[in-house]
MDTraj code that builds the backbone (N, CA, C; nanometers):
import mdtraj as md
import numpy as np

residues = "UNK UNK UNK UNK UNK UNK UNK UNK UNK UNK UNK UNK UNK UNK UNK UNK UNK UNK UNK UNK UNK UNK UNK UNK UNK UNK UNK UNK UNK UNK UNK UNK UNK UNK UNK UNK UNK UNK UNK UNK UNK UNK UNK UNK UNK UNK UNK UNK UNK UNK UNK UNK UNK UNK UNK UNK UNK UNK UNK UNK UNK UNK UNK UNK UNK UNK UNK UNK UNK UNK UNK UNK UNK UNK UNK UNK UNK UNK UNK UNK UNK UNK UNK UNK UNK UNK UNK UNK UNK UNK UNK UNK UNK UNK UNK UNK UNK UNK UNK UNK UNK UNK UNK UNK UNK UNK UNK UNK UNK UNK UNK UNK UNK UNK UNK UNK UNK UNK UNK UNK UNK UNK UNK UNK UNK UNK UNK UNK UNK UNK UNK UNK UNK UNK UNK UNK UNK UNK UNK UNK UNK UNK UNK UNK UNK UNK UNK UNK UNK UNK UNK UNK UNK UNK UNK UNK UNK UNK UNK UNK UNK UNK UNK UNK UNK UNK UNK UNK UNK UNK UNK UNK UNK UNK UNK UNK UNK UNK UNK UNK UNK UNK UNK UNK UNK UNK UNK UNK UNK UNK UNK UNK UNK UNK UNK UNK UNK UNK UNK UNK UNK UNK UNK UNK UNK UNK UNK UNK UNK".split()
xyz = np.array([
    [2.9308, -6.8336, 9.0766],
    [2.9333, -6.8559, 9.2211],
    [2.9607, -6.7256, 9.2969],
    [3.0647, -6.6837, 9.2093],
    [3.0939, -6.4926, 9.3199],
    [3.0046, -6.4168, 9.3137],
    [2.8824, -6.4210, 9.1766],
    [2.8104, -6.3782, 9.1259],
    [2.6922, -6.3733, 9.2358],
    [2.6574, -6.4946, 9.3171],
    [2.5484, -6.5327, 9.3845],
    [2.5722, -6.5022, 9.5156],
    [2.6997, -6.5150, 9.5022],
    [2.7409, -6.5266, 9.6932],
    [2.7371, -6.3583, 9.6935],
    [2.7529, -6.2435, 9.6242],
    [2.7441, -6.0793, 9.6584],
    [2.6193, -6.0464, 9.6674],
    [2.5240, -6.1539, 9.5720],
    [2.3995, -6.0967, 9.5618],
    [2.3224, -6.1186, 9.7261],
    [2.3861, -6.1936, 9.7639],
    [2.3281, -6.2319, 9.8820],
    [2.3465, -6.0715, 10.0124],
    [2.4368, -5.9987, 9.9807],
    [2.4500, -5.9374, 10.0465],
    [2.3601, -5.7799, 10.0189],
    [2.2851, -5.8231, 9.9233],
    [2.2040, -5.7100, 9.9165],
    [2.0672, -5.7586, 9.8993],
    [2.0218, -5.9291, 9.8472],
    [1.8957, -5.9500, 9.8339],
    [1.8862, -6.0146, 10.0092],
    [1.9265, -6.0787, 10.0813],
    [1.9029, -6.1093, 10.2030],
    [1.7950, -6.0497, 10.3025],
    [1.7362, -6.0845, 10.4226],
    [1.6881, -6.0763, 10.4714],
    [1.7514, -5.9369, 10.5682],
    [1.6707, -5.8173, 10.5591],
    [1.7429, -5.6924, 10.6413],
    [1.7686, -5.7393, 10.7768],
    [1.8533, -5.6855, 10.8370],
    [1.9139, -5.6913, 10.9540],
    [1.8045, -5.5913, 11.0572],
    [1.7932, -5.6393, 11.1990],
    [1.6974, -5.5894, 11.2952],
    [1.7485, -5.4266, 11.2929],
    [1.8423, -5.4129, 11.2843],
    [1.8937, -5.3044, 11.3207],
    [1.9665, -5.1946, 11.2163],
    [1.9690, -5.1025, 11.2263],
    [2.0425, -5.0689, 11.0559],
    [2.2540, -5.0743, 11.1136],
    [2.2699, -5.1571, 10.9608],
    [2.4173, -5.1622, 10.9883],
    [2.4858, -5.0650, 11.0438],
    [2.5392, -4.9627, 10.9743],
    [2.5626, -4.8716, 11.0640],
    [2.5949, -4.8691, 11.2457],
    [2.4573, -4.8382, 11.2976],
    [2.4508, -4.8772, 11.4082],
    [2.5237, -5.0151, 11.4475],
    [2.5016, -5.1027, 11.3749],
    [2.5594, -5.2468, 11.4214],
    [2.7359, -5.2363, 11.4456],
    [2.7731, -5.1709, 11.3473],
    [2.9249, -5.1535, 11.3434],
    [2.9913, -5.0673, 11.4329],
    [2.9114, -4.9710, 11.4312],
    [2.9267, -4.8425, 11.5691],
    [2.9231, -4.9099, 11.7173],
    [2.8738, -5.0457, 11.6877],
    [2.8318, -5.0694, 11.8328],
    [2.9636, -5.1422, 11.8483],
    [3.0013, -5.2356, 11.7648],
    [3.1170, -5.3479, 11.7618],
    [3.2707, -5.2301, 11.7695],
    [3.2866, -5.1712, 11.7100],
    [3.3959, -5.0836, 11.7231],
    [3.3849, -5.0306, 11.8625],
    [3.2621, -5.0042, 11.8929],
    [3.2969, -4.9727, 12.0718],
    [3.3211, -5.0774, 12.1646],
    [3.2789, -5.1613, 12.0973],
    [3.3213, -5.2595, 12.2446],
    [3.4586, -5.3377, 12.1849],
    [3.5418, -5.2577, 12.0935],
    [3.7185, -5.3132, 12.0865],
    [3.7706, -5.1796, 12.1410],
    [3.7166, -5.0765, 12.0562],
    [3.8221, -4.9407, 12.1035],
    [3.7735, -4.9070, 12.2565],
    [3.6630, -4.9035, 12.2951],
    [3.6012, -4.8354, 12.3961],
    [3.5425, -4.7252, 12.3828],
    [3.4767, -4.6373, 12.4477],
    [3.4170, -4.5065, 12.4548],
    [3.5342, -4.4082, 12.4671],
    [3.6465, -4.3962, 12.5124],
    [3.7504, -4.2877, 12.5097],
    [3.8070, -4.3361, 12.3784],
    [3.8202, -4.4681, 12.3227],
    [3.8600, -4.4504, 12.1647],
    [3.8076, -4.4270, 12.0389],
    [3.6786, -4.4560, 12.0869],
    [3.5497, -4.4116, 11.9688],
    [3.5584, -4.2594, 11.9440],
    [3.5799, -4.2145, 12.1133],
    [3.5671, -4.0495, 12.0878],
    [3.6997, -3.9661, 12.0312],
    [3.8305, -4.0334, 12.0168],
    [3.9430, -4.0121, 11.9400],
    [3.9461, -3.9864, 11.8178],
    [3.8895, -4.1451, 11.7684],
    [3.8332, -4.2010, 11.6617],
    [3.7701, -4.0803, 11.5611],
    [3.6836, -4.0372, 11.6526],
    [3.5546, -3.9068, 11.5531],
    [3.6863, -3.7961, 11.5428],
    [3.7462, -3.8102, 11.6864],
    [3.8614, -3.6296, 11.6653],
    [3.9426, -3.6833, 11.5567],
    [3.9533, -3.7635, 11.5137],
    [4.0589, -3.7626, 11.4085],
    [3.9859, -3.7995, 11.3047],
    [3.8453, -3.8597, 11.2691],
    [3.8296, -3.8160, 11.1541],
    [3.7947, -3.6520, 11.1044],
    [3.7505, -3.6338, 11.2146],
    [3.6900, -3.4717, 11.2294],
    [3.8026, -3.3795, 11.1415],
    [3.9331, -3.3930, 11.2524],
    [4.0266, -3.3576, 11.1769],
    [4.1060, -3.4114, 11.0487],
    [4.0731, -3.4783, 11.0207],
    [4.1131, -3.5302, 10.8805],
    [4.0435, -3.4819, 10.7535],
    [3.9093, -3.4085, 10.7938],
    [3.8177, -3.3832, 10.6885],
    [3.8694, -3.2076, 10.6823],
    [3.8674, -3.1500, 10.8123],
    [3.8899, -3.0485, 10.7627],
    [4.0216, -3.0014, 10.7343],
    [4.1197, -3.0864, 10.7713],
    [4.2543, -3.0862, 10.6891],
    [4.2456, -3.1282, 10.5469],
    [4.1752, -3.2460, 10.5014],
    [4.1922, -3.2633, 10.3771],
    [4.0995, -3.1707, 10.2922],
    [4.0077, -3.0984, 10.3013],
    [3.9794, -2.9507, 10.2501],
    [4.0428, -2.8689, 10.2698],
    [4.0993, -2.7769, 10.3714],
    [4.1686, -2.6826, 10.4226],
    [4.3114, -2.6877, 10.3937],
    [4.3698, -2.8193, 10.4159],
    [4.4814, -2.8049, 10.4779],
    [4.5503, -2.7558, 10.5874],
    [4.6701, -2.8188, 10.6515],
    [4.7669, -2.8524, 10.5400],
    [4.7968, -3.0044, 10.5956],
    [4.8642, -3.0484, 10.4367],
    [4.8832, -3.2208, 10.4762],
    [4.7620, -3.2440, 10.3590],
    [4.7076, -3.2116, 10.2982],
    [4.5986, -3.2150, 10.2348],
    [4.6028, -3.3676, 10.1921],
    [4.6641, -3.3891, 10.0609],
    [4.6831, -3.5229, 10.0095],
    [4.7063, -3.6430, 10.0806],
    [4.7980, -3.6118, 10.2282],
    [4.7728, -3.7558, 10.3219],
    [4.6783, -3.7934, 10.4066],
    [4.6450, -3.6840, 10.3993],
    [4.4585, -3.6767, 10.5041],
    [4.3558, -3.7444, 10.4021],
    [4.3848, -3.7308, 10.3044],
    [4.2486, -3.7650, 10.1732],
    [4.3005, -3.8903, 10.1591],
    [4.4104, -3.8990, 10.1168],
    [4.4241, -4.0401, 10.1574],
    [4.3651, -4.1246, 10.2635],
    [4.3832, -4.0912, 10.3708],
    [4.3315, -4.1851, 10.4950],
    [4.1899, -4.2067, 10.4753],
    [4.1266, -4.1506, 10.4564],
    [3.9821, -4.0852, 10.4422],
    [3.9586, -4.1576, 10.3178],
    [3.9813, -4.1566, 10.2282],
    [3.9473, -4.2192, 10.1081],
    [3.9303, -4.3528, 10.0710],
    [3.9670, -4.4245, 10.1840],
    [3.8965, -4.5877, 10.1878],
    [3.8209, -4.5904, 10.3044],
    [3.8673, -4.4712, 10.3856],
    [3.8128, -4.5249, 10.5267],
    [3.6362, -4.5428, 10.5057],
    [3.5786, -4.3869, 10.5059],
    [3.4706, -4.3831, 10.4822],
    [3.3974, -4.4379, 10.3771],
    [3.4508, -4.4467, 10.2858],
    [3.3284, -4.4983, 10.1527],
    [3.3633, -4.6195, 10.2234],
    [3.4359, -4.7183, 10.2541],
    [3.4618, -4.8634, 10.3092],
    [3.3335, -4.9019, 10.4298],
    [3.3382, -4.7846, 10.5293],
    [3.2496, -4.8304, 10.6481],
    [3.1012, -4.8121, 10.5920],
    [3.0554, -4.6727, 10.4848],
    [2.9223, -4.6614, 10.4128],
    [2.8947, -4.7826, 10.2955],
    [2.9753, -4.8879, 10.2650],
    [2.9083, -4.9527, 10.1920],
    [2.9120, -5.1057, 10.2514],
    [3.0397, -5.1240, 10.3261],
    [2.9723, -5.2416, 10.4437],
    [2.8212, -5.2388, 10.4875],
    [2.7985, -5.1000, 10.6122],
    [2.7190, -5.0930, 10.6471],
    [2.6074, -5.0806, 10.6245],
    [2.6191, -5.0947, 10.4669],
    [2.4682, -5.0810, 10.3928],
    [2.4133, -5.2090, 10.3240],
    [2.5122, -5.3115, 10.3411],
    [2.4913, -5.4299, 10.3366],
    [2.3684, -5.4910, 10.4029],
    [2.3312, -5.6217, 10.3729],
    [2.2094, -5.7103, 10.4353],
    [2.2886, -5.8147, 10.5208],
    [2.4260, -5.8480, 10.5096],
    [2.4671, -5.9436, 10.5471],
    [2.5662, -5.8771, 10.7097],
    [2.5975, -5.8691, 10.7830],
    [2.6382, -5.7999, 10.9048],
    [2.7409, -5.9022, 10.9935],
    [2.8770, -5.9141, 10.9437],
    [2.9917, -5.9480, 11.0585],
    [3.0615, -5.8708, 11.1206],
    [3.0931, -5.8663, 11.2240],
    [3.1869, -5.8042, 11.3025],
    [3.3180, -5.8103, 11.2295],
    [3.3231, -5.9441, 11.1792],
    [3.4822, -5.9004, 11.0925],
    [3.5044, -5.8212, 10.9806],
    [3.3635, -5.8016, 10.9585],
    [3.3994, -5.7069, 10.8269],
    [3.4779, -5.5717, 10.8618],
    [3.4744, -5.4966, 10.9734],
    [3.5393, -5.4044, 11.0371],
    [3.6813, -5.4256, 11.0294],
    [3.7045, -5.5449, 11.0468],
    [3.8978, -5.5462, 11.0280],
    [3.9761, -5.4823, 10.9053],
    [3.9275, -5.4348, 10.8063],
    [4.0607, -5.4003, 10.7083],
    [4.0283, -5.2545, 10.7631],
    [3.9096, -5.1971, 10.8150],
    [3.9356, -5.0532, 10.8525],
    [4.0195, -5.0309, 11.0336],
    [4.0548, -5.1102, 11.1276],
    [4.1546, -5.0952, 11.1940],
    [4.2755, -5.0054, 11.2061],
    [4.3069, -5.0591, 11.0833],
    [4.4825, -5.0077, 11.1032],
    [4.4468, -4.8151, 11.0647],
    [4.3804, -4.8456, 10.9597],
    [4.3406, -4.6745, 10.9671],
    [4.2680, -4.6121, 11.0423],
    [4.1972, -4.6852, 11.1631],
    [4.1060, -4.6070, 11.2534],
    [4.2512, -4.5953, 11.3534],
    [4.3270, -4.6514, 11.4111],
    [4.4390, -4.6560, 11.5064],
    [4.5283, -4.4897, 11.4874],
    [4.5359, -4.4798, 11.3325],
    [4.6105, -4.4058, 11.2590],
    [4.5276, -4.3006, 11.2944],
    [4.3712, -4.2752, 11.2648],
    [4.3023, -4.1437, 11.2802],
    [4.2854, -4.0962, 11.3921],
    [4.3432, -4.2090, 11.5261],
    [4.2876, -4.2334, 11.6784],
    [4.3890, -4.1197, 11.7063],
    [4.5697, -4.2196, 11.6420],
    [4.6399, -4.1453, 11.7072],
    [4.7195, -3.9715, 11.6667],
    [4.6661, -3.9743, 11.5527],
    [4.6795, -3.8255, 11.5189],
    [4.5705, -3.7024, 11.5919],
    [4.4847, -3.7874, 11.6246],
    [4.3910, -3.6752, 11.7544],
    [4.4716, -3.6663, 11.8675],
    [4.5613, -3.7944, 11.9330],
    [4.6220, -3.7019, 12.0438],
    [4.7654, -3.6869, 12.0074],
    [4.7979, -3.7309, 11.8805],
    [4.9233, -3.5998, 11.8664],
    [4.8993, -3.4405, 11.8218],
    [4.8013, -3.4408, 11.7597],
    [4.7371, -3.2971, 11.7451],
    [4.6770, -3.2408, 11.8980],
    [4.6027, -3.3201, 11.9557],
    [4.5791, -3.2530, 12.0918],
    [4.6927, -3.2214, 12.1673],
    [4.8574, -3.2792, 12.1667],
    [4.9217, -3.2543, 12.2671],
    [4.9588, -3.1147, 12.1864],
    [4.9880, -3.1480, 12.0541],
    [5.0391, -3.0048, 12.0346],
    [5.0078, -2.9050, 12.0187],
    [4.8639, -2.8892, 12.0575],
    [4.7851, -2.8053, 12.1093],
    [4.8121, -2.7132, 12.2560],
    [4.8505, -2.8684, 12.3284],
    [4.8707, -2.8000, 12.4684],
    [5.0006, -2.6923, 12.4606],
    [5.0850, -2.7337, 12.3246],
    [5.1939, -2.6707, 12.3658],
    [5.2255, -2.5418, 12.3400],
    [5.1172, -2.4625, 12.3244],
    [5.0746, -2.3452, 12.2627],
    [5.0411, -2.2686, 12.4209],
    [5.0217, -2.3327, 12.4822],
    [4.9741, -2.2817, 12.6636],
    [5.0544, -2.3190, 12.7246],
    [5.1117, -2.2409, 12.8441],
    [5.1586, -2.2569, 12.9702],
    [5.1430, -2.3538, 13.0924],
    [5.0964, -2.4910, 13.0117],
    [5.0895, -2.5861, 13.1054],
    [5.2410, -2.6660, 13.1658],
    [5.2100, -2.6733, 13.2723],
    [5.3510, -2.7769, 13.3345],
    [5.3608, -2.8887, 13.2122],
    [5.4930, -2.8839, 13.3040],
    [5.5219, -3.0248, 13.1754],
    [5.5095, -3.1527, 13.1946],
    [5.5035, -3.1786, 13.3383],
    [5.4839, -3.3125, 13.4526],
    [5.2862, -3.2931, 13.4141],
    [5.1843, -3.1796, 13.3790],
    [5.0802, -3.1943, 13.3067],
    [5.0568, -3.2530, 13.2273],
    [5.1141, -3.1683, 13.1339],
    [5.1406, -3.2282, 12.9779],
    [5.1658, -3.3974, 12.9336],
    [5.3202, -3.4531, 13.0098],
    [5.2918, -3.5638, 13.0242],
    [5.2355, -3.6512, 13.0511],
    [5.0989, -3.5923, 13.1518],
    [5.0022, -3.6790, 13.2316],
    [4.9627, -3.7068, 13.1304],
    [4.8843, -3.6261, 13.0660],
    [4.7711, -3.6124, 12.9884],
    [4.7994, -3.6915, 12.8354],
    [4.9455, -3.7063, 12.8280],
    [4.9655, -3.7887, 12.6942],
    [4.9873, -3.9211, 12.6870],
    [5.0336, -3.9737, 12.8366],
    [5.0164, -4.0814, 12.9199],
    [4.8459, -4.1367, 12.9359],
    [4.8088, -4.0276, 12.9977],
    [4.6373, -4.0769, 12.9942],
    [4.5544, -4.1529, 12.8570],
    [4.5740, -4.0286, 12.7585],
    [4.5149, -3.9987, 12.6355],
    [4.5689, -4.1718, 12.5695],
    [4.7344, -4.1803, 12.5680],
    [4.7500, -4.3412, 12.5057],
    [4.7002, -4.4421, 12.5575],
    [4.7066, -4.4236, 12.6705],
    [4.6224, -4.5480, 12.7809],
    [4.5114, -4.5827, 12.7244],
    [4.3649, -4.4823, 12.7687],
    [4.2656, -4.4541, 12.7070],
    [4.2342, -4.5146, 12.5569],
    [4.3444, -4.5062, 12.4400],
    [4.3228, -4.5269, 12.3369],
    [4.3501, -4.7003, 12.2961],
    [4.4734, -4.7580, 12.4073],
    [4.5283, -4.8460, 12.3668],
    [4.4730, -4.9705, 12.4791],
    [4.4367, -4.9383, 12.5781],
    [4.3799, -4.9978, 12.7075],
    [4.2493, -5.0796, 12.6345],
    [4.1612, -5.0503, 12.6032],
    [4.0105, -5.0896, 12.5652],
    [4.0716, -5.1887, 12.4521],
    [4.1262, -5.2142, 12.3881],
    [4.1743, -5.3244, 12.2767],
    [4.2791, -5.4170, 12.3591],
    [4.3789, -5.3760, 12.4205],
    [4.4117, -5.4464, 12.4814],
    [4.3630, -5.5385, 12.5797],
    [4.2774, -5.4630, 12.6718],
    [4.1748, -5.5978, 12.7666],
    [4.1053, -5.7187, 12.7069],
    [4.0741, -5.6337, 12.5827],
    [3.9781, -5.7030, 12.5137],
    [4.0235, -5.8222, 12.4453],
    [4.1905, -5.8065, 12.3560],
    [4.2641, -5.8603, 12.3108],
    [4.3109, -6.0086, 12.4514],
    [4.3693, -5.9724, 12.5437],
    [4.3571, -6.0323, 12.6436],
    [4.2777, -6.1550, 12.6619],
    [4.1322, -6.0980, 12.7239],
    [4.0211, -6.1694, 12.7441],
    [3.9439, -6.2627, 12.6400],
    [4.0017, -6.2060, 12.5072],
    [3.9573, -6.3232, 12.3964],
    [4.0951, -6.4448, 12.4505],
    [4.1906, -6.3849, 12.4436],
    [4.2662, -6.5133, 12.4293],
    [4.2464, -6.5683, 12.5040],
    [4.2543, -6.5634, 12.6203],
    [4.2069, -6.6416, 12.7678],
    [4.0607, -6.7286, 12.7656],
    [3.9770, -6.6794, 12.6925],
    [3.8569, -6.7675, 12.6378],
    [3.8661, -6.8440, 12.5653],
    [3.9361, -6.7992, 12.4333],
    [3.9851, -6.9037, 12.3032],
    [4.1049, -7.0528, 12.3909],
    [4.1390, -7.0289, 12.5052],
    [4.2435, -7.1207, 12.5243],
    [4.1973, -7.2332, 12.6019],
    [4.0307, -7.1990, 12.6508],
    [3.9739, -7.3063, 12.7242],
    [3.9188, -7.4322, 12.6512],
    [3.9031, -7.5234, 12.7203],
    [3.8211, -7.6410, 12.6254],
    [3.6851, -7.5747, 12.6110],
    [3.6221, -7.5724, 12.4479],
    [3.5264, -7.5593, 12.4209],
    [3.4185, -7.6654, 12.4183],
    [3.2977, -7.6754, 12.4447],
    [3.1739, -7.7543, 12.4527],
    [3.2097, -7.8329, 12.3139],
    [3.2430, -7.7630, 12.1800],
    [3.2837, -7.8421, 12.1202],
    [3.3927, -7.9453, 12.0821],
    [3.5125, -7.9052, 12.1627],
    [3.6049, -8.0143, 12.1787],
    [3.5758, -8.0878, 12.3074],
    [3.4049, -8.0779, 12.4177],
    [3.4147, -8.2034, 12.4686],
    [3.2957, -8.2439, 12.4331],
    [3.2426, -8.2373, 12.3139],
    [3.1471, -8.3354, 12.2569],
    [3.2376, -8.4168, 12.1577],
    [3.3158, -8.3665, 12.0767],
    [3.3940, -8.4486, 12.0053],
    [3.4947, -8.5384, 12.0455],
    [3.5205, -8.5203, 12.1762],
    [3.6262, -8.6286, 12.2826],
    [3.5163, -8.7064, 12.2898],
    [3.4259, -8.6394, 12.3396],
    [3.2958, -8.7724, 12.4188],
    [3.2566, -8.8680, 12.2684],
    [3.2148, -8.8212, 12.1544],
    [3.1874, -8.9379, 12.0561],
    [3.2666, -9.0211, 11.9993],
    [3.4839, -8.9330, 12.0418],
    [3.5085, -9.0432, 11.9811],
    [3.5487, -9.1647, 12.0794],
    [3.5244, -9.1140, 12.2404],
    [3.5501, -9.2440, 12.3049],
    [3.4433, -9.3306, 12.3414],
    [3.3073, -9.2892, 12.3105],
    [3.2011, -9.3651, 12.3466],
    [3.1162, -9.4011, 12.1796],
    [3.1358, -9.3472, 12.1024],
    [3.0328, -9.3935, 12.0115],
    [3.1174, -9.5210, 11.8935],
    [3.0498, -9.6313, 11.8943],
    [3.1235, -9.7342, 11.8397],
    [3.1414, -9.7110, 11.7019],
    [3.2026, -9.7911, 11.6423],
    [3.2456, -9.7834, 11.4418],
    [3.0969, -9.7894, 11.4373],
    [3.0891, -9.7067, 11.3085],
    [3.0115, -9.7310, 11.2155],
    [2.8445, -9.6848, 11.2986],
    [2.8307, -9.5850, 11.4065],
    [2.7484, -9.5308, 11.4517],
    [2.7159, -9.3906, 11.3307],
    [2.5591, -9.3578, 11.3361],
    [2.5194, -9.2684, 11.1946],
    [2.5140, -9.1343, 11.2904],
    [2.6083, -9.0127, 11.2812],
    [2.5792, -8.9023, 11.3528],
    [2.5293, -8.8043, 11.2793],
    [2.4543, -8.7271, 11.3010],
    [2.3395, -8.5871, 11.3157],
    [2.3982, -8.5243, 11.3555],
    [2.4394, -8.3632, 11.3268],
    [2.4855, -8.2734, 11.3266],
    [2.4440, -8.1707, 11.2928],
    [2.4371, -8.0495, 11.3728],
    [2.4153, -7.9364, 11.3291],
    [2.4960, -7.8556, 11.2563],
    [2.5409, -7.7456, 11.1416],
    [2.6294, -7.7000, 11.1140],
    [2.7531, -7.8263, 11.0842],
    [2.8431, -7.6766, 11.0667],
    [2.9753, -7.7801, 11.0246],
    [3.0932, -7.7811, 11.1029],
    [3.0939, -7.7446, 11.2628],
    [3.1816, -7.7734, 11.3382],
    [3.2515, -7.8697, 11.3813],
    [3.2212, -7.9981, 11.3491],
    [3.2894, -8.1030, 11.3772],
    [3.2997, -8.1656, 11.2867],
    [3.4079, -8.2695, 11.2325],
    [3.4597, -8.3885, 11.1473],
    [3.4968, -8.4760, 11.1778],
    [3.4412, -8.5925, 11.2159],
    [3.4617, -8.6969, 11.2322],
    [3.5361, -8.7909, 11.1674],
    [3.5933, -8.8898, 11.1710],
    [3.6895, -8.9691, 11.1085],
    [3.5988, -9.0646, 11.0170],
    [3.6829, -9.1310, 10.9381],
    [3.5775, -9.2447, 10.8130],
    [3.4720, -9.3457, 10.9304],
    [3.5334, -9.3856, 11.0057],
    [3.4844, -9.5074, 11.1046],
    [3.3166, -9.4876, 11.1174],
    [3.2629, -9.3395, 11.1108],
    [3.1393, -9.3113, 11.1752],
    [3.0716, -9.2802, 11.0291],
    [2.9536, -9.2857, 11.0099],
    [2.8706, -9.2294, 10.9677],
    [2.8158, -9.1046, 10.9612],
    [2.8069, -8.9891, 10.8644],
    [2.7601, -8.8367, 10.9304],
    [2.6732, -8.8060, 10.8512],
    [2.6174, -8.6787, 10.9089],
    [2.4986, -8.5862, 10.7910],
    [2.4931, -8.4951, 10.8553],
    [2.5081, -8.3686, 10.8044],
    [2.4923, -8.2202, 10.8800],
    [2.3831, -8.2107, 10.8239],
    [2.3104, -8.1111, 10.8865],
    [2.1735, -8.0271, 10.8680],
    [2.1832, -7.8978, 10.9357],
    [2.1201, -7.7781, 10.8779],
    [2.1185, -7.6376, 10.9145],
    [2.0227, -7.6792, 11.0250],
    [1.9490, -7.7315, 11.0711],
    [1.8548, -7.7466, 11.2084],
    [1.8173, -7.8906, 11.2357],
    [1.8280, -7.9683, 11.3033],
    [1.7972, -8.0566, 11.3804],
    [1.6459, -8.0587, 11.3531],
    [1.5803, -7.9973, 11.3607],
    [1.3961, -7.9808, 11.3706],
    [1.3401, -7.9779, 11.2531],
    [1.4804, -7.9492, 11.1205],
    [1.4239, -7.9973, 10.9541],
    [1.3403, -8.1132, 10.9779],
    [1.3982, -8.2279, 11.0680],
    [1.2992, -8.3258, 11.0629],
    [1.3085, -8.3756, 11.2143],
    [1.1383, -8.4525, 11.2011],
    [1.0921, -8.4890, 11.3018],
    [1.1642, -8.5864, 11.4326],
    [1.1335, -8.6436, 11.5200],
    [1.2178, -8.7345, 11.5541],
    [1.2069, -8.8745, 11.5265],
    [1.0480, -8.8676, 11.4676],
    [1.0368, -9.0158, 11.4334],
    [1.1630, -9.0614, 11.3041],
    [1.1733, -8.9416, 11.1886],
    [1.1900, -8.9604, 11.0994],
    [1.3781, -8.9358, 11.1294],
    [1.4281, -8.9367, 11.2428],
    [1.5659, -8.9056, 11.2735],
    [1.5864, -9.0691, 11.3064],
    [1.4609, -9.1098, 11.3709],
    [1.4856, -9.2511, 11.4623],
    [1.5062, -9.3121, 11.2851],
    [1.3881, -9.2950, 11.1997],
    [1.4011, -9.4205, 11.0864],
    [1.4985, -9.3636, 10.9753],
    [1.6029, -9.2720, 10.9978],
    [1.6802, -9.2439, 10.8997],
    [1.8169, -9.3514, 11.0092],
    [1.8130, -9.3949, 11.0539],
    [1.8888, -9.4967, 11.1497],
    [1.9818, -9.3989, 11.2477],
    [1.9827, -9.2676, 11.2762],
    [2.0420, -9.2270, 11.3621],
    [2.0798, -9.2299, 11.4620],
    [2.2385, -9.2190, 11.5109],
    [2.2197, -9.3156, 11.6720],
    [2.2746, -9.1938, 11.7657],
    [2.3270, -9.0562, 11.6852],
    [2.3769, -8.9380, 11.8091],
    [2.3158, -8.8203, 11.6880],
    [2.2349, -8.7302, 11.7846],
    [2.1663, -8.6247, 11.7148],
    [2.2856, -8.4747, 11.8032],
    [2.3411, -8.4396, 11.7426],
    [2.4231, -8.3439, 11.7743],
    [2.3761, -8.1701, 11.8094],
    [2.3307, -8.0937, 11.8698],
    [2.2880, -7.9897, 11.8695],
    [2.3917, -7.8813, 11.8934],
    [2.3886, -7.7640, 11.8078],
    [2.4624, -7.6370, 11.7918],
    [2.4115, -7.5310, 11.8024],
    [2.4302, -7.4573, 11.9169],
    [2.3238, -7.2997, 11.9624],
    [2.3484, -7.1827, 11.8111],
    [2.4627, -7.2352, 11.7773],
    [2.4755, -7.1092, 11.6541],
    [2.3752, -7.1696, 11.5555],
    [2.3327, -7.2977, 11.5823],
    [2.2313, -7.2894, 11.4365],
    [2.1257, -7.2172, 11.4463],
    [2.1305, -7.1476, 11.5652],
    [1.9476, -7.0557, 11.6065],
    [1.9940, -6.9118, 11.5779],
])
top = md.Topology()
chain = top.add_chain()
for i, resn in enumerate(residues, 1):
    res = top.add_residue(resn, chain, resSeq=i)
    for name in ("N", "CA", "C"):
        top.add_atom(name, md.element.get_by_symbol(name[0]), res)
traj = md.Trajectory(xyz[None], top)
């Protein structure tokens, strides 16, 4: 079974777009464009610290799941946005060593210090702002009634015992009382042949398209 379910991720149908790109795109719209561009300064600097030095061994470390992790996701056939989550905590880590290395950069120059602070104030904002909205605005979506908890209110106060429901996917579960059958598409079969399979609620799901 583990055997079949990996193969799938390389015999599958290619993706419109090459992964890569797909993941580049999803990481920007959590970190944002001022964290993407962190993001590169700290791997940037992580590569030529972990050749150069110094810090050598904790830089190669970071680096050493990060990248081979995002090059063999992304070379996958199969493409989730969640697959990006175990590399997080180390992109945060590579984000924020670009602006602790950038401040201590500044501190090599004669800038004010009411500057200095702006700019390290800015720089966290920038890095931590774009996940946070985002973080936000999911929850505030996730907390509304979904189309699917008011189709499943609506069948269980209107559809009588022992009614045969059609379903797309596997978002809903109904109790013993009803009758069910999921199908990956509604349009597997006809409607005559929905009417004489005795069906009495044909359920439709936009994710099955």
């Amino acid at each position: 079974r583990f055997a079949s379910l990996t193969a799938e991720y390389r015999n599958g149908p290619p993706p419109a777009e090459a992964g890569i790109i797909i993941y580049l795109k999803h990481l920007r719209l959590q970190f944002g464009l001022p964290g993407m561009v962190l993001i590169a300064g700290g791997l940037l600097m992580g590569l030529i610290r972990a050749v150069g030095g110094p810090g050598r061994v904790p830089w190669a470390v970071a680096l050493v799941f990060t990248i081979p992790y995002f090059l063999i996701v992304a070379d996958q056939r199969i493409i989730y946005a969640r697959y990006m989550l175990p590399l997080v905590p180390m992109l945060c880590v590579l984000a924020a060593a670009a602006v602790i290395s950038g401040v201590s950069l500044l501190r090599r120059y004669e800038f004010p210090r009411g500057v200095r602070t702006a700019l390290i104030a800015g720089l966290t904002l920038a890095l931590l702002g774009p996940p946070a909205a985002t973080a936000v605005s999911f929850n505030r979506i996730i907390a509304r009634t979904s189309t699917t908890d008011l189709a499943y209110r609506w069948i269980l106060q209107n559809a009588p015992e022992g009614a045969r429901i059609v379903q797309e996917g596997n978002h809903l579960t109904f109790p013993p009382r009803y009758v069910t059958q999921r199908l990956r598409q509604l349009r597997q079969l006809t409607y005559d042949e929905h009417v004489a399979s005795g069906a009495d609620y044909l359920i439709a799901s936009s994710q099955a398209y």
